[in-house]
N, C-alpha and C positions, 0 to 999 in steps of 0.2 A: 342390240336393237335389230328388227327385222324388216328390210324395205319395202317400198311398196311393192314392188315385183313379189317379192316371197310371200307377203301378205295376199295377195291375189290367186298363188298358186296355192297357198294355205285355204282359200276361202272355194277354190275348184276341186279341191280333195275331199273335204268335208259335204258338198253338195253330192260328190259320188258316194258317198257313206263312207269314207274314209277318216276317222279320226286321228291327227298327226298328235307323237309323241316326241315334245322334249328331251332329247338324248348328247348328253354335257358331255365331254372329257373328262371335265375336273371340277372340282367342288365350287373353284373361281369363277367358272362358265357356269354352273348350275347355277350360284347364288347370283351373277347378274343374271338371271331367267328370271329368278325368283324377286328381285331388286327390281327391275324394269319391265313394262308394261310387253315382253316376251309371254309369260306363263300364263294362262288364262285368256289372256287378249288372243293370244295368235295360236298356240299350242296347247290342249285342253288337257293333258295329261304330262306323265313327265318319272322318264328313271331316272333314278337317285344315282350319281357317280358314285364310286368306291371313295373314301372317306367323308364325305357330307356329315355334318354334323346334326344332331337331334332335334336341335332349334332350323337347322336348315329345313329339315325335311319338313319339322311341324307346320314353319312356313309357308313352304310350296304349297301343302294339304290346306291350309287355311285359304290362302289365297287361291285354289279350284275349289275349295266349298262350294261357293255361288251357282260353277256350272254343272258340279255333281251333284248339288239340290234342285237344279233346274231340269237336268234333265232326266232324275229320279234314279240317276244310282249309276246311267247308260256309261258316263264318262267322266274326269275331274278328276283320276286316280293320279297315285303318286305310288311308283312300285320301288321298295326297298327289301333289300336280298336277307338273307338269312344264311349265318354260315355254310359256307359249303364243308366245312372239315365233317357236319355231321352226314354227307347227304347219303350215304348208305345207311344209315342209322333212322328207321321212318318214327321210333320215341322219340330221340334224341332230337331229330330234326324237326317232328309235331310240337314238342317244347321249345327248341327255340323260335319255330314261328309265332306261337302265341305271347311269347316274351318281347317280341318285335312289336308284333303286335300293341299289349300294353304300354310298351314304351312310345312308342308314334304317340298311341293315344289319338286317331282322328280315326273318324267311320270311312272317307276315301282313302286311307292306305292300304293298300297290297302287299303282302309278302309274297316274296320271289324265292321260289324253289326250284334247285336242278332236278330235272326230271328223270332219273334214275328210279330202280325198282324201289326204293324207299321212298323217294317222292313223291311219287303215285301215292302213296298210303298214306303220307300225310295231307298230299292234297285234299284227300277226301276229307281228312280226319278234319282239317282246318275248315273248310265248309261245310260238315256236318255240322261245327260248332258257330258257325255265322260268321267266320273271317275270309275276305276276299283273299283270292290268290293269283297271283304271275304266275304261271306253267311257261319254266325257261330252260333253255337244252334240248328244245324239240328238235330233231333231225331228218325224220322223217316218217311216211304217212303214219308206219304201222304205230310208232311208238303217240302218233296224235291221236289212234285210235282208243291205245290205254286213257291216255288222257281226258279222252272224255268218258271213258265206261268211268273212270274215277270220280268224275265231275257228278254223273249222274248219280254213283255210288253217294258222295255225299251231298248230296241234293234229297235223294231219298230216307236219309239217315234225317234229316232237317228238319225233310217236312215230318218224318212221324212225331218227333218229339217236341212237334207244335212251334216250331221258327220261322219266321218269316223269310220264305227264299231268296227273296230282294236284298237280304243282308250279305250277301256272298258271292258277287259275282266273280267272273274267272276271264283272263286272258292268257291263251297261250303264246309263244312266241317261236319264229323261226328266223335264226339269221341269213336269209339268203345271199347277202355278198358272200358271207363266213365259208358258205357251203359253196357257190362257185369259184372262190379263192382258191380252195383246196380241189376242187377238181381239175382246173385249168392246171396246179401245180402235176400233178397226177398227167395231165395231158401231156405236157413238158417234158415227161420224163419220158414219156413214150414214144415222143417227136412227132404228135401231130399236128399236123399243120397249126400254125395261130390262126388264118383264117377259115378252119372249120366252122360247121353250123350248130355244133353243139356244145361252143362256145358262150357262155352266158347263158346257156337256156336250160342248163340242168337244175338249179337254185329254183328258175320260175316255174319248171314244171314239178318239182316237189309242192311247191307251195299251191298250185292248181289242183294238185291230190287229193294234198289236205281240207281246202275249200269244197271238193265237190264231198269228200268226205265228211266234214258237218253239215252240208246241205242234207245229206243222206238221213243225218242221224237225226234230224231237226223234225223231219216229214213224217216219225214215226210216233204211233199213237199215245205214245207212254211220254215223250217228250212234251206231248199237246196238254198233258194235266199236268206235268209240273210246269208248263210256262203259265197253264190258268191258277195256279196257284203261287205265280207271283217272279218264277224261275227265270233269270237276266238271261239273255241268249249269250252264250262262248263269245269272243272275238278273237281272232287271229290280228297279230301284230307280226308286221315284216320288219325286218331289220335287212337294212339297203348296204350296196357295195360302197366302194370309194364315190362312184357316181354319182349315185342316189337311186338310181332305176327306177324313179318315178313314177311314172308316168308308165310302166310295165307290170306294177301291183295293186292294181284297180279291182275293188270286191269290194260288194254292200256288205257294212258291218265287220269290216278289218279297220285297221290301224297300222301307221306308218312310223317308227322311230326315224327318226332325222338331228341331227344336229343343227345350228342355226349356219355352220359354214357348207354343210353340205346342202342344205334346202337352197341358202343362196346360189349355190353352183348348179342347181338344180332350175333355178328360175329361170335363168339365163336361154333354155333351150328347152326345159320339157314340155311335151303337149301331152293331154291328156284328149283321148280318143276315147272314153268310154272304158265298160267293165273289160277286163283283159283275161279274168279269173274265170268269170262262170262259161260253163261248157267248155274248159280246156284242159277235159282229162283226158282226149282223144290224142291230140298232141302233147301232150304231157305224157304219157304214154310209148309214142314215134322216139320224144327225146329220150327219155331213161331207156330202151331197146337202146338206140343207138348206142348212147354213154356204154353201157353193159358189153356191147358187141367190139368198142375199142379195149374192153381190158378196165376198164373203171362203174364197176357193180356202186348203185346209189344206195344200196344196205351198208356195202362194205365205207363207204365215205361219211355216212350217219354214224357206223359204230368210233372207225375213227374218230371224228369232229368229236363225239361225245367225252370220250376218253380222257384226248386234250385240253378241250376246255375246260373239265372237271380239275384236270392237273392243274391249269394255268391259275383256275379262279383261286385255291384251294394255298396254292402257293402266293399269290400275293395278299390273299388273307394274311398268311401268315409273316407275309413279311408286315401288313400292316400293323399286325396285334403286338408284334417281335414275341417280349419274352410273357411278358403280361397277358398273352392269350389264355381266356379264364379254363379251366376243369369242366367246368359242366353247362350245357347247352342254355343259352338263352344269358347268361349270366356279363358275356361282354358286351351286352348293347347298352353300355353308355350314351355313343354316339351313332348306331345305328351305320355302320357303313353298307355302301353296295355294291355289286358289280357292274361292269360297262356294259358287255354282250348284252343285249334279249332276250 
């Protein structure tokens, strides 16, 4: 259940155009989401934990129906991952997304794909053919750049072949705690100070990148006919530290992953001061120079992050599937597992 405090800080986000996402531990925490007037009521979207079950997730999807028919496609998603064992593989990995796909069986599900050079390709591939997708493993701007040449790649595949754009929209995702975690470790090792000032500000000045980065791409004239013909605009989803940093990732048309104990710890003290994102590639900018000038390059920490988290995911895959992990893509989603990250 979510208190009134959290409900009020939930109803302050969404008035910034911030749509908060559902972000469980464990299939126990997602299914009371899904159990109690949490999913829908309070958080309009919702990633799927790593084992969740088929009926779990149909669930979730059923119950945001209402506000993904209300508000025409904008929100109400329910993002569940697709093997990572294929994600260099962009067949392998296009087939198991559409497999997920059919299996969900709801028009609000998302397939969640690592954004690796195969991913990009399926990305397209999957909204060429009209399936929404989670863009997850973003680390940094250049690689959100791909990501949307991708997006638009198959947006244009869509419309030639006569599909309605609206069938496919995309969120990509950045874990910002994920990525100041590992830089502050990085710091650590070099002995600077704990209270330096670029401290916590490296994660939000990627993510300010990124944000002026789709404003760029959004102003251009090619973009303006595929949104008149029907094209859902991008959203960027932050994934928060231990904290929550709340009330530090404010931007019209982003989304926030939260868990219901972090939102609460979040209640307790966040203020929200208005947009934090738009016009701060200037200082975004200052921060990554600095980061760069102690010895900690924010390419080199993206390529890192990437690396590991592809290992980490890939391997409890496999511990989930054990031996009965199937041969060919798409073919073990019985029960549709996900991953945690964003």
């Amino acid at each position: 259940m979510v208190s009134q405090g959290a409900g009020a800080l939930l109803k302050q986000l969404v008035s910034e155009g911030v749509s908060p996402w559902l972000s469980a531990h464990d299939p126990e925490e997602f299914d009371a989401g899904v159990r109690y007037p949490t999913l829908g009521s309070h958080f309009h979207n919702a990633l799927a934990p790593a084992g969740s079950t088929l009926a779990q997730l149909r669930r979730a999807c059923d119950l945001l129906l209402p506000v993904y028919e209300v508000s025409k496609g904008t929100v109400g998603h329910v993002s569940v991952a697709v093997s990572p064992r294929w994600a260099h593989d962009a067949r392998a990995l296009a087939t198991a997304a559409r497999a997920v796909h059919r299996s969900v069986a709801r028009a609000n599900a998302l397939v969640r794909l690592p954004m690796t050079a195969a991913g990009l390709e399926a990305l397209a591939d999957c909204l060429a053919e009209g399936i929404g997708v989670h863009a997850s493993m973003v680390f940094s701007g250049e690689r959100y750049a791909e990501v949307l040449d991708a997006y638009v790649d198959g947006l244009e595949r869509s419309l030639a072949s006569g599909r309605p754009l609206g069938e496919a929209p995309m969120v990509a995702s950045f874990a910002v705690g994920l990525f100041d975690a590992e830089v502050d470790a990085r710091l650590d090792e070099l002995g600077v100070d704990p209270g330096h000032e670029v401290r916590g500000a490296a994660g939000l000045a990627v993510a300010r990148r990124m944000y002026r980065l789709r404003e760029e791409r959004l102003s251009g004239d090619w973009w303006r006919v595929l949104r008149a013909n029907g094209a859902p605009q991008p959203r960027l989803l932050w994934g928060t530290g231990a904290d929550g940093s709340v009330g530090t990732l404010i931007g019209w048309n982003t989304a926030l992953a939260l868990s219901v104990d972090t939102l609460e710890e979040a209640a307790q003290d966040a203020e929200l001061s208005g947009d934090t994102l738009l016009n701060g590639d200037g200082a975004a900018t200052c921060a990554l120079q600095a980061l760069e000038r102690l010895g900690v390059p924010a390419a080199q920490v993206a390529a890192v992050l990437e690396t590991a988290e592809l290992a980490r995911l890939q391997h409890r895959w496999l511990l989930r599937r054990g031996s009965g992990l199937a041969a060919s893509p798409g073919s073990e989603y019985r029960s549709a597992p996900a991953a945690e990250q964003p």
